[in-house]
C-alpha positions as CSV (number, residue, x, y, z in Angstrom):
1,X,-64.3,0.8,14.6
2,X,-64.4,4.4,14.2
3,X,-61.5,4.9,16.7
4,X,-59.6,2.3,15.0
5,X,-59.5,4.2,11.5
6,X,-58.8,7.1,13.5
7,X,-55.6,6.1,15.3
8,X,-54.6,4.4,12.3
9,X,-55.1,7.6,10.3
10,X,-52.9,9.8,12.8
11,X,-50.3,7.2,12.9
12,X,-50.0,7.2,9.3
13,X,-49.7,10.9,9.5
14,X,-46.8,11.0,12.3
15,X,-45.0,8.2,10.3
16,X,-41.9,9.4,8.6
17,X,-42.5,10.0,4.9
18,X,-40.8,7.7,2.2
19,X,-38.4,10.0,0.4
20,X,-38.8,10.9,-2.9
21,X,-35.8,9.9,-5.1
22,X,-33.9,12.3,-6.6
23,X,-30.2,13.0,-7.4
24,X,-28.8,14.7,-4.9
25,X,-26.5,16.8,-6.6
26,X,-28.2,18.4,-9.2
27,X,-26.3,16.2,-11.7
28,X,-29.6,14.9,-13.3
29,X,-29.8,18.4,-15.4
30,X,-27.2,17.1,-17.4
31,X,-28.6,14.0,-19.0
32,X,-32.4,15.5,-19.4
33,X,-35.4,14.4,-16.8
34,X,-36.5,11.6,-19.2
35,X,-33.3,9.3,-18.7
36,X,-32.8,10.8,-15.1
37,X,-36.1,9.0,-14.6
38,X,-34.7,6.1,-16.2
39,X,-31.7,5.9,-14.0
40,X,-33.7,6.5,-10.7
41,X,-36.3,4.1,-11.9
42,X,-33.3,1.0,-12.6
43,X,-31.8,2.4,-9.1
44,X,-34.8,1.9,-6.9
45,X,-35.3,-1.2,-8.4
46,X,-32.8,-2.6,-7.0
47,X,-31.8,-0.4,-3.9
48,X,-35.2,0.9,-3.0
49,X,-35.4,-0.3,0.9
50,X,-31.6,1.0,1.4
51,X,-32.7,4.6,0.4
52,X,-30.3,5.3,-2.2
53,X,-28.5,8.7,-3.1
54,X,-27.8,9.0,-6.7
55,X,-25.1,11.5,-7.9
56,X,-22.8,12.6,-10.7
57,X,-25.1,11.1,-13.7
58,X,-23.4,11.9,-16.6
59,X,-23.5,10.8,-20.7
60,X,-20.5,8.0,-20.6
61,X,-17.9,10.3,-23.8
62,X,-17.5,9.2,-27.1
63,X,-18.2,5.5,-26.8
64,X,-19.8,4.2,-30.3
65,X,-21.9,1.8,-28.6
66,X,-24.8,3.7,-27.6
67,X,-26.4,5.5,-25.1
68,X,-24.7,4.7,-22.0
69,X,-25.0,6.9,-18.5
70,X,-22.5,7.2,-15.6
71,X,-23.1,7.8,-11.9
72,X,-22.8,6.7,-8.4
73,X,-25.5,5.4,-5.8
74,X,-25.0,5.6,-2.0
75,X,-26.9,2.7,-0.2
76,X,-27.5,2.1,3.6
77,X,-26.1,-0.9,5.4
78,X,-28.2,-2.9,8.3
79,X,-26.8,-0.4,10.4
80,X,-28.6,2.2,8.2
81,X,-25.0,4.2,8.0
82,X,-24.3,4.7,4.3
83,X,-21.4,3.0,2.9
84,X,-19.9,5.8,0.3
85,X,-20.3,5.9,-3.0
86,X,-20.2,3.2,-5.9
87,X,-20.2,3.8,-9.8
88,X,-22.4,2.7,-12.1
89,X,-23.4,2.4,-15.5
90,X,-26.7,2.3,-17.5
91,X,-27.6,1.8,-21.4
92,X,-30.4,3.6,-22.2
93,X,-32.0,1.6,-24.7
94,X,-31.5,-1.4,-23.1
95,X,-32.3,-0.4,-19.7
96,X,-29.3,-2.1,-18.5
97,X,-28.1,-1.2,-14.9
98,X,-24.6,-2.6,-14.0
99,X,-22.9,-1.2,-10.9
100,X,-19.4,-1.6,-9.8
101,X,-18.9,-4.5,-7.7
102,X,-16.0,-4.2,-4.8
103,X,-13.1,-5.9,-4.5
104,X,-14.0,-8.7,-2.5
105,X,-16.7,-9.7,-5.2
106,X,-14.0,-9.8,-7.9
107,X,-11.6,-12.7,-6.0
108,X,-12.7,-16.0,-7.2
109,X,-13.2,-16.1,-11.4
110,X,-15.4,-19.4,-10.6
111,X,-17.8,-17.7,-8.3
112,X,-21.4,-17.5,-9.4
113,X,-21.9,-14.3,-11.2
114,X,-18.4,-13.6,-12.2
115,X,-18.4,-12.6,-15.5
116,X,-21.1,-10.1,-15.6
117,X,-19.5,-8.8,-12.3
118,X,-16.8,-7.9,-14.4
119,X,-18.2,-7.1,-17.7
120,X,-19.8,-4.5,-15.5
121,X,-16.4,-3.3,-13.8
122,X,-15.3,-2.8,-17.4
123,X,-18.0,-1.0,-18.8
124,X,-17.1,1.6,-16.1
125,X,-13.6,1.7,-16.3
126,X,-14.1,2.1,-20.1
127,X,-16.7,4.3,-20.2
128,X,-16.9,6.7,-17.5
129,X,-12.8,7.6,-16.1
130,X,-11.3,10.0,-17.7
């Protein structure tokens, strides 16, 4: 048993370390470490297992309707390539987490999850392009 506990020990050792989220540009400095947390907390629950890269947070300007957040998140296919980056918007109070679905997820109005789809699409366009 001993030797057991032991292998198992130096294999946990030699295993590759998860990685700690962070934003990889430095872009977190802008909207404070409390909702940076926030954002990587909403971000890994969703996209956890496809190590995501989170970049470019930013406060969405002058919206009226709260306190809303702007970034992007990288994910990893089942390749494990990343598949570039993708906007997406969070309310702070709310702890709503929208991002911006592609193209292909927008063609058919009476697919399941449409709406919100592009409620969240909106959001961005209205809130975070300048």
């Amino acid at each position: 048993m001993p030797r057991t506990l032991l292998a198992l020990s130096a294999a946990l050792a030699l295993a590759p370390s998860a990685h700690a989220q962070i934003v990889e540009d430095g872009s977190d400095a802008a909207i404070g470490k409390e909702n940076a947390a926030l954002v990587l907390a909403l971000v890994a629950e969703r996209f956890a297992p496809l190590d995501p890269k989170v970049t470019t947070l930013r406060w969405a300007a002058g919206t009226g309707r709260g306190a809303w957040i702007c970034g992007a998140v990288n994910v990893k296919n089942r390749d494990g390539l990343y598949i570039g980056e993708r906007g997406f918007v969070v309310e702070v109070g709310s702890r709503f987490f929208g991002r911006v679905p592609e193209g292909p997820e927008l063609m058919n109005p009476r697919a399941e999850g449409f709406a919100e789809k592009e409620r969240i699409r909106r959001l961005f366009f209205d809130l975070c392009l300048d």
